[in-house]
VEXNUDO-702173 format. One record per residue: residue in three letters; x, y, z of N, C-alpha, C in turn. Coordinates in steps of 0.02 Angstrom, whole numbers, plus 50000, padded with zeros to 5 digits. Example, Ala and Ser with C-alpha at 12.3 -4.5 7.8 and 13.67 -1.06 7.14 Angstrom:
Ala506604971650390506154977550390506604983550390Ser506424988850354506844994750357506455000250394
END
This chain:
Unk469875245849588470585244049591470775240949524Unk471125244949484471565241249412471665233949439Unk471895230849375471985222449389472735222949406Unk473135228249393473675226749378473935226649461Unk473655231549503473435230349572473295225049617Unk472985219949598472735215649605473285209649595Unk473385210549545473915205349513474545206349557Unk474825212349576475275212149623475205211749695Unk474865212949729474485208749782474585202349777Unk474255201149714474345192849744474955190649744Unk475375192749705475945189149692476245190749775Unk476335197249783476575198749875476275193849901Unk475815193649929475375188749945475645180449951Unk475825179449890475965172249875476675173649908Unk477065176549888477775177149911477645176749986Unk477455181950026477235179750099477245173950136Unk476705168650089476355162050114476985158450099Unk477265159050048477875154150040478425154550081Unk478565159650119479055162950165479185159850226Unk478105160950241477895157950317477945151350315Unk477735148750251477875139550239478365137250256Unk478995139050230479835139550233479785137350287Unk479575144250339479985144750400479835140750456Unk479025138750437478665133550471479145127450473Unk479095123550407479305117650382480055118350422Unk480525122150415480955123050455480965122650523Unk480565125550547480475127150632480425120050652Unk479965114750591479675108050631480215104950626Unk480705104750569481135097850572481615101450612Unk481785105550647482165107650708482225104950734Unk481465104850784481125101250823481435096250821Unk481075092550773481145085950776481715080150778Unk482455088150765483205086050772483265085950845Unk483105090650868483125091850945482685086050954Unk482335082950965481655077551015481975070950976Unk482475070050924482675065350911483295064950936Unk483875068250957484325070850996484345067751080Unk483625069751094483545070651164483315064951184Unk483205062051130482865054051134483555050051131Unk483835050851101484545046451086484965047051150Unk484795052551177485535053851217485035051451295Unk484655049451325484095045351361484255038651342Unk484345037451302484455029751253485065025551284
END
């Protein structure tokens, strides 16, 4: 496999992981609007 192959892989690759990170990091402080929400309005 050329490097140049390789080298774009990774970069896809990295773009990917940063995507799934995003959407993670997102998904949690959702959450955590909602369970802070749901806590207040119990309150």
């Amino acid at each position: 496999m050329p490097k140049d192959e390789i080298k774009k892989l990774l970069e896809n690759s990295k773009k990917v992981l940063e995507q799934d990170h995003n959407n993670f990091e997102n998904s949690i402080k959702q959450n955590l609007k909602e369970y802070k929400k749901k806590t207040l309005d119990q309150i």
